[in-house]
Residue, then its C-alpha position, 0 to 999 in steps of 0.5 A: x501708726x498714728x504719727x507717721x503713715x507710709x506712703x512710699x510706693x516706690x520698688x526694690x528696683x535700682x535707685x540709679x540717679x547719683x545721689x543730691x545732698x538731701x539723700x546723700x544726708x538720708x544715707x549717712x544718718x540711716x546707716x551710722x551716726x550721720x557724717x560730716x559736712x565734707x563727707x555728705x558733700x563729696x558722697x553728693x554727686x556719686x551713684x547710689x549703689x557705688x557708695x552703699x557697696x562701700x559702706x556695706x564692703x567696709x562693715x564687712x571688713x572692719x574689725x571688732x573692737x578692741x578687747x580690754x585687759x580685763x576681758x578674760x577676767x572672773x572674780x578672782x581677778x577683782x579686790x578681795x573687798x567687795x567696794x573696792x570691787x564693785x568700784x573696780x567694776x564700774x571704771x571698766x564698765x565706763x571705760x567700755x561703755x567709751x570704747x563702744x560710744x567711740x565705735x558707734x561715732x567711728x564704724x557707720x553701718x558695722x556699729x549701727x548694726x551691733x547696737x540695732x543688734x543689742x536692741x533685738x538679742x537683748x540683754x542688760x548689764x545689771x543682770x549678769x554684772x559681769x564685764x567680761x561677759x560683756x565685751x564677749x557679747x559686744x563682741x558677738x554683736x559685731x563679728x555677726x552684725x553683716x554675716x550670717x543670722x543663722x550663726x549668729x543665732x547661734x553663736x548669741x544663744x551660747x555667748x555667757x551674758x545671754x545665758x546667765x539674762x535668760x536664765x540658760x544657765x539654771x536650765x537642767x535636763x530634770x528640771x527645764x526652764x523655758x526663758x530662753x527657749x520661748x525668746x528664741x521664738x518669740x523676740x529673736x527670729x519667728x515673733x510672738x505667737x507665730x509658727x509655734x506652739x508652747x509645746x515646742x517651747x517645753x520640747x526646746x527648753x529641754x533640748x538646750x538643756x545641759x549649759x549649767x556648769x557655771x564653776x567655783x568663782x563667779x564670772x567664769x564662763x559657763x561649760x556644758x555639762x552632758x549629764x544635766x542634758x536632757x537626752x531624751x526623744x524631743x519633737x520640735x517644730x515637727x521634727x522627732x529626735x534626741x535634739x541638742x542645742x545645734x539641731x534646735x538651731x538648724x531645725x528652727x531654720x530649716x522648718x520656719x525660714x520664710x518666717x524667720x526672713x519675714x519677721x527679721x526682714x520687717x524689724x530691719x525694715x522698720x528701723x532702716x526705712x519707716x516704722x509703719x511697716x503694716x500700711x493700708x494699701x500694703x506698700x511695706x509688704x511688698x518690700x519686706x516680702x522681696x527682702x525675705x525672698x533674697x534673706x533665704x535664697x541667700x542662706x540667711x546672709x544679712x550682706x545682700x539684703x541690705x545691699x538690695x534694701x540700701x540701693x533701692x528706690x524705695x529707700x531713697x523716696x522722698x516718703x522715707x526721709x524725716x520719717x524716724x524720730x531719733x533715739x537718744x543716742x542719734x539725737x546726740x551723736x547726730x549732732x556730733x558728727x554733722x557738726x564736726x565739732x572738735x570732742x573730746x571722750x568727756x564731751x562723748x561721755x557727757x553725751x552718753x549719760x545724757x542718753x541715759x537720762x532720757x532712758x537709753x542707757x547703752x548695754x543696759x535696754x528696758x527689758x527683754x523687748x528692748x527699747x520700743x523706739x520711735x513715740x516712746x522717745x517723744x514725751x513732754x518730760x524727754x522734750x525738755x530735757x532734749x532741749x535743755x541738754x542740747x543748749x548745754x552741749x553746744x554751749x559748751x563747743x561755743x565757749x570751747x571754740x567759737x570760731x568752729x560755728x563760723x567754719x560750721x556755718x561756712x562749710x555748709x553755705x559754701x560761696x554762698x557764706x562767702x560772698x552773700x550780703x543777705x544773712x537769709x539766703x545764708x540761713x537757709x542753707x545752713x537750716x537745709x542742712x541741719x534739718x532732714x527736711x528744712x522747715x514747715x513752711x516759709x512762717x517758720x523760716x521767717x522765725x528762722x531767719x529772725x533769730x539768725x539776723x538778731x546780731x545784724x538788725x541793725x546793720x541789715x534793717x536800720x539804714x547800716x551798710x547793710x554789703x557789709x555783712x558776710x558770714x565769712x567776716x562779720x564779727x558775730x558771725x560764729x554767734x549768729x550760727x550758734x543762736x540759729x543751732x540752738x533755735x533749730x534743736x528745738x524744732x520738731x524737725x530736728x527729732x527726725x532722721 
């Protein structure tokens, strides 16, 4: 990890000290999609452990997302021409696409867990092209996303889209295909190489075997079939038997489960806390082995994990903020909802073809492996088109509204905005805030402060009244605010979660 190393050395004991804004700021953006001022600032002041339980409790609770009409729907369904059809097909992937957008700005931990879910039991819509097969699959994402990993393993391996992605569907007891069989070791719960051979990849593949039945009209849910099921003797992971799809499951958790809690535990560690989770002086390990440790003595629940992760010191360390650079989709969505901007779904919408540009299509992954994260998301090219994306959208909120800057400006400095005469004091405040850690150093605050006070030099430099000035009622008030959102998202900062 050449750009961030972990130097957190803090436990898994209790964070107990309630919560500053900074951490209040680091809890909201690593658990969802960030959160508004007025909410960040009422979580300011609570105990840690009390607000995680409510996130954590909500998520548990929150229903899945609502299905379309046409969530049942095979080809029959669609225009007998095949444009039409195809046209059809592409309004509801839209307008699903939507809906999920929504619930990933709305549901915090429960949505920021069916995407980071999408994102390891992969699979793309421009495989399988079927839309049903898709909210069936969104769906499975987020009743599973906080339950429990063995039957949501389970319940994903048999969900259409994943077998039509992985090929399951052309996996015949006479004729075997390994795909699925080698990604449920491999990508899904034990990590490349480790803990099996690829004989237990032959002798699984047979045994998932028999879920081939795909019917007369595409689109239709696929049935298994016993007689293209392998019932022969298999030996998987040391076990001996005439093993089903079910056994598979129950033997892989029964024989690999400190493998399975150690690698899942590492890949939420990573995308939660730090992305160096292999530091020198094995800081991480510590972590990811207590994590394991309470992944199976919980039987796999996903719930006390992050209970125990959420609440600890080491989440809240100062080496864990500002330390993840932000997808697409977070860059965003962050921004959104900090904000408190009055959207629209054409602004979310705008905003999920802006991911998409910059190579986070959602439902759609890279491959197999999912997106890579972190560096992959910083190169020269997805740089500027993060600027020049970002200084659309917010010129867009400023043509729509500009008086929301000001209130945006004023919420975040709170008296300060209100009484101050001093444009820096004000400035850095909002910076403070719209930055995971504020700026480098005090040059770069300078450089700040300078773009932020361009519409007052002359009142504030130039022998004006300078006890004129306030946030609150200077007339270029919203354009000093906009001026200073513009600089900041271009500042490497910003990229950081």
């Amino acid at each position: 990890m050449e750009y961030f190393i972990n130097c957190n050395t803090s436990t898994l004991a209790p964070y107990t000290a309630n919560l500053d804004q900074l951490r209040a700021s680091h809890l909201y953006r690593r658990l969802g999609f960030s959160a508004s001022v007025e909410t960040i600032n009422q979580a300011a002041g609570q105990p840690a452990g009390n607000l995680v339980d409510t996130l954590i409790d909500e998520a548990l609770s929150m229903p899945t997302i609502t299905a379309p009409v046409w969530a049942n729907w095979n080809n029959d369904d669609y225009p007998e021409d095949s444009d039409a059809s195809n046209q059809l097909k592409r309004e509801q992937k839209n307008e699903f696409q939507l809906a999920y957008a929504n619930s990933l700005l709305n549901n915090n931990l429960r949505d920021r867990l069916s995407f980071f879910w999408s994102n390891h039991f992969v699979t793309e819509l421009d495989v399988y092209n079927c839309n049903s097969y898709l909210y069936e699959y969104i769906e499975c994402l987020q009743r599973n996303s906080i339950g429990n990993f063995r039957t949501f393993t389970r319940e994903i391996g048999l969900t259409n889209a994943m077998l039509y992605y992985l090929d399951g569907v052309y996996n015949n007891g006479n004729n075997p295909n390994e795909n699925y069989a080698r990604e449920l070791y491999e990508l899904f719960t034990l990590g490349e190489g480790n803990a099996y051979t690829e004989e237990d990849i032959i002798e699984t593949a047979k045994a998932l075997s028999g879920y081939v039945e795909r019917g007369e009209v595409g689109c239709s849910p696929v049935a298994f079939d016993a007689t293209k099921h392998d019932a022969g003797s298999k030996t998987i992971l040391g076990q001996t038997g005439n093993w089903g799809y079910d056994d598979v499951i129950d033997i892989l958790f029964e024989q690999r489960a400190p493998e399975i809690a150690e690698f899942i535990c590492r890949k939420l560690y990573e995308f939660f806390v730090h992305p160096d989770s292999r530091d020198d002086a094995n800081n991480a390990q510590v972590i990811i082995d207590g994590m394991a440790a309470t992944f199976v003595s919980s039987d796999f629940e996903l719930a006390p994990v992050l209970r125990l992760l959420f609440k600890s010191q080491h989440f809240f360390d100062d080496e864990a903020i500002g330390v993840i650079i932000k997808s697409p989709v977070d860059f965003y969505f962050n921004t959104l909802k900090e904000s408190s901007f009055a959207y629209t779904d054409t602004n979310v919408a705008e905003m999920v073809n802006y991911s998409t540009l910059l190579s986070q299509e959602i439902f759609e992954p890279f491959d197999v492996a999912g997106w890579q994260r972190n560096r992959s998301w910083i190169n020269t090219n997805f740089m500027i088109g993060r600027w020049l994306t970002i200084e659309s959208i917010l010129e867009n909120f400023y043509m729509a509204d500009n008086e929301q800057f000001r209130s945006l400006g004023l919420e975040i400095s709170g008296n300060v905005g209100l009484t101050s005469n001093n444009p820096d004091e004000v400035a850095r405040l909002i910076i403070d805030f719209i930055l995971t850690k504020g700026l480098l150093n005090e040059d770069e605050y300078a450089k700040a402060f300078t773009i932020f006070r361009s519409d007052v030099e002359d009142v504030y430099y130039e022998g004006g009244n300078q006890e004129s000035w306030t946030l609150a009622t200077w007339p270029q008030g919203p354009f000093q605010v906009y001026l200073l959102y513009q600089y900041l998202a271009r500042q490497p900062e910003f990229q950081l979660k």
